[in-house]
N, C-alpha and C positions, 0 to 999 in steps of 0.2 A: 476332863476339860483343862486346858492349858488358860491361865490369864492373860490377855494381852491389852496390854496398857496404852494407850493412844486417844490423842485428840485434833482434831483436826485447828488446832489455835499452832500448831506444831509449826504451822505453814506459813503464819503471818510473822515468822523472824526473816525477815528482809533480807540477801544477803547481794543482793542485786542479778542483773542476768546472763554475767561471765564468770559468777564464781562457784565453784566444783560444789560447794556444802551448800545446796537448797533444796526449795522443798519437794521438786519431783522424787528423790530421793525416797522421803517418807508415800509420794502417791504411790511410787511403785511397787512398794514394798504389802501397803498396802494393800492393790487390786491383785497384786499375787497372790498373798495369803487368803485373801476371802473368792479363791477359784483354786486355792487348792482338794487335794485329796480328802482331808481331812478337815477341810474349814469347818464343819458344824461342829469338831469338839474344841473350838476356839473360843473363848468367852472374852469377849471385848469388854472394856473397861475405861472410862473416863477418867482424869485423874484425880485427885483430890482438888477442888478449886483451890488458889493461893488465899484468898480472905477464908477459907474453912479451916486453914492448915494454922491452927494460932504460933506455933511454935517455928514457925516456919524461916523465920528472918535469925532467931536462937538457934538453930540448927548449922546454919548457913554460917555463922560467926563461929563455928567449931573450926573452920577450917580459914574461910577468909575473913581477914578483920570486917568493921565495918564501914571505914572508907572506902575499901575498893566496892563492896557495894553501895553504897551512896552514889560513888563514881559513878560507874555503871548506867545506875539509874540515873543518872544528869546527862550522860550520853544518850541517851535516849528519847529523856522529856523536852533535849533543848531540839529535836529533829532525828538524830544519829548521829554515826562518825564510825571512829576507828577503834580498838584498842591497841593493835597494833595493825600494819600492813595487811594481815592475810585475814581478820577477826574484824568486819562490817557490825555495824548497832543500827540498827532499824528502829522506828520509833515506839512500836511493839517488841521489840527485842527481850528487854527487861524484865518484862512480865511473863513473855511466853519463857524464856531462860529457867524463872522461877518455877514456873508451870513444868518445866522438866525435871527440876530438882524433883518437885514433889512427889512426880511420877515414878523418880526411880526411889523414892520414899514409900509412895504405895509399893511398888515390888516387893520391897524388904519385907512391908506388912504380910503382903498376902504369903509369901514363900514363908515367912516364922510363924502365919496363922495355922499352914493345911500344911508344912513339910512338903511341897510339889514345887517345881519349879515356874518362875513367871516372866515374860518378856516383854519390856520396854523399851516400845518406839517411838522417842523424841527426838528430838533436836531445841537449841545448839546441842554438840558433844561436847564431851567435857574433859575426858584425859589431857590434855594439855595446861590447862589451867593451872597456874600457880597462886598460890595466897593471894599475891596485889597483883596480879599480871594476868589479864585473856589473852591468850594467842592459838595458832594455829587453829582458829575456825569456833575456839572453847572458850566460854564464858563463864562459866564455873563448872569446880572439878565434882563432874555430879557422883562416879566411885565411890570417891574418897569423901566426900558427905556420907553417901549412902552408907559409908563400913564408917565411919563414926557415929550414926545415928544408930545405927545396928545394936554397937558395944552400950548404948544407952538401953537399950532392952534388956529384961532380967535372965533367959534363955542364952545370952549369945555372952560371948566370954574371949572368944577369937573369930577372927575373920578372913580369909582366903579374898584376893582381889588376881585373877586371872586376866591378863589384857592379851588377846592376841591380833589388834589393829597393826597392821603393818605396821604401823610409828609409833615410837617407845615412848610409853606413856609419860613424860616429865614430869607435870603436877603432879599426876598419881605419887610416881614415886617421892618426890620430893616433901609429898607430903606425911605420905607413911611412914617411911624410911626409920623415926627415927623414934616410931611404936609398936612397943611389945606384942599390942594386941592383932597387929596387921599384916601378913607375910604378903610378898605382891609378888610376881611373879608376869614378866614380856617375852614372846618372841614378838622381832622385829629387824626389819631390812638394814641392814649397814654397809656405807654406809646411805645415811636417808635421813631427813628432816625426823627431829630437831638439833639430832646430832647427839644425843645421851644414850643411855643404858649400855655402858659397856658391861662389859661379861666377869671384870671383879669388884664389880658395887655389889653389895652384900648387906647393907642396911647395917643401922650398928645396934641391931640382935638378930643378923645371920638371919635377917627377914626379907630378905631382897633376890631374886631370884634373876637373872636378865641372859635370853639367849639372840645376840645379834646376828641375823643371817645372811648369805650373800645373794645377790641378785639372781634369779634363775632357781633359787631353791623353789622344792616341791614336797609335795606330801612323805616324803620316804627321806627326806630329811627332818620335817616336824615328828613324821610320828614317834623313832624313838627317842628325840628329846620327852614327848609325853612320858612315853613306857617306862624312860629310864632315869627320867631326872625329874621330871612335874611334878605326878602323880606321885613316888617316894616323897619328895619335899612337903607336897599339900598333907599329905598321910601324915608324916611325924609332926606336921601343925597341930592337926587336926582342927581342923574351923568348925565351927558352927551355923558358918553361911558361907557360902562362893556364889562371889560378885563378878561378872565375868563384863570387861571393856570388850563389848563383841563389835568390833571393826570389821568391813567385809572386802577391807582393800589389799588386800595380801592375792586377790584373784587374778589369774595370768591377764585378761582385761581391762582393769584397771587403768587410769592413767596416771594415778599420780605416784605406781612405783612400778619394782619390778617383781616381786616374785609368784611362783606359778604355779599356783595354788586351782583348784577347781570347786565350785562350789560345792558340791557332795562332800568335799572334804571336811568342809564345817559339820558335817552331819560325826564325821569320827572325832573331831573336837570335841562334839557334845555328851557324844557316846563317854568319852573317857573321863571326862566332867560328870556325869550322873554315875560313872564308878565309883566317883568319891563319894558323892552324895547328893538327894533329892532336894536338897534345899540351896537352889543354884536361881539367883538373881540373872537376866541375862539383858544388858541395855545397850540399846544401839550408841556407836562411835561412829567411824568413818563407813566409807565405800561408795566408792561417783561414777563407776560403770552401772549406769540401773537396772539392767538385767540381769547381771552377774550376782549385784547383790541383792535383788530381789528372789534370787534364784537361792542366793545363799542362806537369807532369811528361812526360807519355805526349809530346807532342808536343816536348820537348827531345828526348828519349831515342828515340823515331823519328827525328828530324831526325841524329842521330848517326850511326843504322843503315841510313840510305836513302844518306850519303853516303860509307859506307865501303867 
């Protein structure tokens, strides 16, 4: 049985009804999944409520102070607004946001409870997110939470953060970069919003991994970056968890890039992911073709199921 983490509060972050990051997103994902092949070894999961999670706001301070969460929440309770141009606050925003943290908190759980891997499907995403700053659609950097809530656990010692959303994860990196215990490791379209992760950031302890790709790439350009460069790198980490920013916008349908990716592909993504290891967090970030990435979805979460 594969865990999958979802709740339907997912849906009440408002992001209005022209912008790319909403909730059909999560529908589609989804009624895919529950008509797939394999739905009955899927074990759904609600998340931790936010009043059950005591530590929950302590968590969340690991990484953002707590003005910008206060902020936050004041953008929300006075109606909504902005954090920035591309990143809406709904007046449920706040809470459902939190409600995601937690979820990709339950993932950590269950994957360092049973060693199998778990998949969380929330929204807002969160690779984007910096300390005092939401942008790009992300209200906190739920990742990079999750791999310090991790190192809080007596089991975990190092942390592997794999993002392969078409767009280079910013926050992420920005917020690891410059811990021992976190290698992180992007591919990603260049160039392409936000405009980081060039190819000699390197973190300062050679934890930083970043492969920027051209428009039009496909599978027979990611794969031997995996072969030959990921998978080595994550190996001489050695984690004790992989957190994986599974984005599903790198698919040749997509709109908001270019490269030409198929969803099957994600299924060898994952395949080379569970080479490393069965203790693999996987949380949704982008992807705004719904069928692409519903499609992409189904074919992680098989690729999980076929090799357990």
């Amino acid at each position: 049985m594969l865990p999958i983490i979802y709740s339907d509060e997912f849906l009440e972050h408002d992001t209005g009804a022209f912008h790319p990051e909403k909730p059909g997103r999560l529908t589609a994902i989804v009624a895919a999944l529950r008509s797939a092949p394999h739905a009955a070894q899927m074990d759904w999961r609600s998340p931790t409520p936010v009043p059950d999670r005591s530590n929950l706001i302590a968590v969340l301070e690991t990484v953002h102070p707590r003005r910008y969460i206060e902020a936050v929440q004041k953008v929300a309770e006075l109606g909504g607004g902005f954090l920035d141009p591309d990143t809406p606050v709904s007046p449920r925003s706040f809470d459902v946001a939190l409600l995601a943290v937690s979820a990709w908190l339950d993932g950590v759980d269950q994957v360092l409870q049973t060693g199998e891997p778990a998949f969380v499907i929330a929204r807002p995403p969160g690779h984007h997110a910096l300390p005092m700053r939401g942008m790009g659609f992300c209200v906190f950097a739920n990742a990079a939470i999750a791999a310090h809530y991790a190192l809080q656990q007596p089991t975990v010692n190092r942390v592997a953060i794999l993002d392969w959303d078409v767009h280079h994860g910013n926050g992420t990196q920005a917020i690891v970069e410059s811990h021992p215990q976190i290698a992180y490791c992007s591919l990603h379209e260049h160039p392409q919003y936000p405009g980081t992760g060039r190819a000699e950031e390197q973190g300062e302890f050679e934890n930083v991994l970043n492969f920027p790709l051209p428009a039009g790439s496909t599978i027979e350009d990611y794969a031997p970056l995996f072969e030959q460069r990921i998978i080595p790198f994550f190996q001489a980490f050695q984690p004790d968890l992989l957190i994986i920013s599974a984005g599903y916008d790198a698919t040749k349908d997509d709109p908001l890039a270019h490269i030409c990716l198929h969803p099957q592909d994600y299924a060898r993504f994952t395949s080379y992911c569970l080479q490393l290891t069965r203790r693999v967090v996987f949380g949704l970030e982008g992807g705004y073709d719904f069928n692409a990435l519903a499609r992409s979805v189904v074919a992680t979460v098989e690729e999980c199921l076929s090799r357990g």
